[in-house]
C-alpha positions in Angstrom: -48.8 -16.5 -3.0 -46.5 -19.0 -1.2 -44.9 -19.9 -4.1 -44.1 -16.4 -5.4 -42.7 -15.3 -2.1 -40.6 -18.3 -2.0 -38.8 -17.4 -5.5 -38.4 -13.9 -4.5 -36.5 -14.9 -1.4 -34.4 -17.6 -3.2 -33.8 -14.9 -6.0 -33.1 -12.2 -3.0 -30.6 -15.1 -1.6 -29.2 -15.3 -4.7 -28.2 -11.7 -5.8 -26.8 -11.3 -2.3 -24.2 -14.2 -3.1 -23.3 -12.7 -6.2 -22.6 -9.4 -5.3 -20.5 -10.5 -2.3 -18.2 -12.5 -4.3 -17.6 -10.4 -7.3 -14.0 -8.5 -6.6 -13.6 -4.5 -7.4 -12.5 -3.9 -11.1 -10.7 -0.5 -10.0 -8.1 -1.1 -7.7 -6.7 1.9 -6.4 -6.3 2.4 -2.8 -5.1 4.2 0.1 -3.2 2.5 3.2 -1.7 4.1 6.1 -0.6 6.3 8.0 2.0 4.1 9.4 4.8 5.0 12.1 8.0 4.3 10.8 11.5 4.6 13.0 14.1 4.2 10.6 17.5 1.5 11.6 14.8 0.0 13.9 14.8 -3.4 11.8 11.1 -3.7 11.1 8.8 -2.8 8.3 7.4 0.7 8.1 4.2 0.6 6.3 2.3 -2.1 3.7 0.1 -2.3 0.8 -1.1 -4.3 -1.8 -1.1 -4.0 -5.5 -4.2 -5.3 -7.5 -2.8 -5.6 -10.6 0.4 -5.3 -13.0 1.1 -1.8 -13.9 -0.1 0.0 -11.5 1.8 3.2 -9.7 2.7 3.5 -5.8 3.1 7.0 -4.5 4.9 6.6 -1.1 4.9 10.1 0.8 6.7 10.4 4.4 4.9 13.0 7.1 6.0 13.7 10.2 9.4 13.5 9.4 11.4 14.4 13.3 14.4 16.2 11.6 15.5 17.1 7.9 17.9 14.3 7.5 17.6 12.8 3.6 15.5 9.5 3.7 15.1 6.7 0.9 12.4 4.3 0.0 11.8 0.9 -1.2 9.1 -1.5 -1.4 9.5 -5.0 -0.7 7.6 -7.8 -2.2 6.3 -10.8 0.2 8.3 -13.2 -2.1 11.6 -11.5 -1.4 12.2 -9.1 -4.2 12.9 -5.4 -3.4 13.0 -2.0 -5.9 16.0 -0.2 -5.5 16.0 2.5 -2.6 14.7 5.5 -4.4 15.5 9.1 -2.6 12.7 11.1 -0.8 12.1 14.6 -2.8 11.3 17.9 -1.3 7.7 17.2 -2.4 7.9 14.3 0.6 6.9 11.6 -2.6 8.4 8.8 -4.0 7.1 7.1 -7.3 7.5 3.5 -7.7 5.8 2.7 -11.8 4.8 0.1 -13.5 4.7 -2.4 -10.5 3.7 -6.2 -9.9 0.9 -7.4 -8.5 1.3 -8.5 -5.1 1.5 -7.6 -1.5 4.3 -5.4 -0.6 6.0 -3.8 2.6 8.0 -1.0 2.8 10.8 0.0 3.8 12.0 3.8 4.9 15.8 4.4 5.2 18.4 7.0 6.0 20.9 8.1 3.0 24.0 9.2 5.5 24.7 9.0 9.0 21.9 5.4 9.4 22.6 5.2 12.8 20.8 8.3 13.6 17.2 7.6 13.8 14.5 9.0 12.4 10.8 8.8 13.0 7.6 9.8 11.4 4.7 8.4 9.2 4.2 6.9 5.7 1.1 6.9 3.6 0.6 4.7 0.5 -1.7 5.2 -2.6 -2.0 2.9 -5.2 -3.4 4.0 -9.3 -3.4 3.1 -12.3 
């Protein structure tokens, strides 16, 4: 009887280890809401991308007036996309991306020293 409960405990021990060390296999995810201001010199929102290939949808809410804003995502070693404009939908697509950790970045296309402030969200498919 010892014996038996001693192999389903090691076996219980066991299983335990193995499912908390195998990573997700679908990697989609949402982050935010974040508070961006824009011209304010810091990073308005973050998110990580599993794998190559995968699509970022970045969406600004909130938005305090209707001035035209602009996105891009940078990458923690330095690279950026190029600024791509906010649509009336709110939604900017950024394909067919690298995997990595990335922060973005939420910009005004005229007058940048007028601020705007509101709140990104971030979702991350295949």
């Amino acid at each position: 009887m010892k014996k038996t409960r001693k192999i389903f405990v090691l076996l219980l021990v066991s299983l335990s280890l193995l499912f908390a060390t195998v990573s997700p296999v679908f990697s989609a995810g949402f982050y935010g809401p974040f508070n961006f201001v824009t011209n304010d010199g810091k990073w308005d929102g973050q998110l990580e991308v599993a794998r190559n290939g995968e699509t970022v949808s970045a969406q600004v809410l909130n938005q305090t007036n209707n001035d035209v804003l602009k996105v891009r995502l940078c990458s923690t070693n330095g690279n950026c996309t190029a600024y791509k404009n906010v649509t009336n939908s709110r939604a900017v697509l950024f394909t067919n991306m690298l995997k990595g950790k990335y922060y973005a970045d939420v910009a005004k296309v005229t007058n940048p020293s007028r601020q705007v402030q509101g709140k990104t969200t971030f979702n991350v498919r295949n």
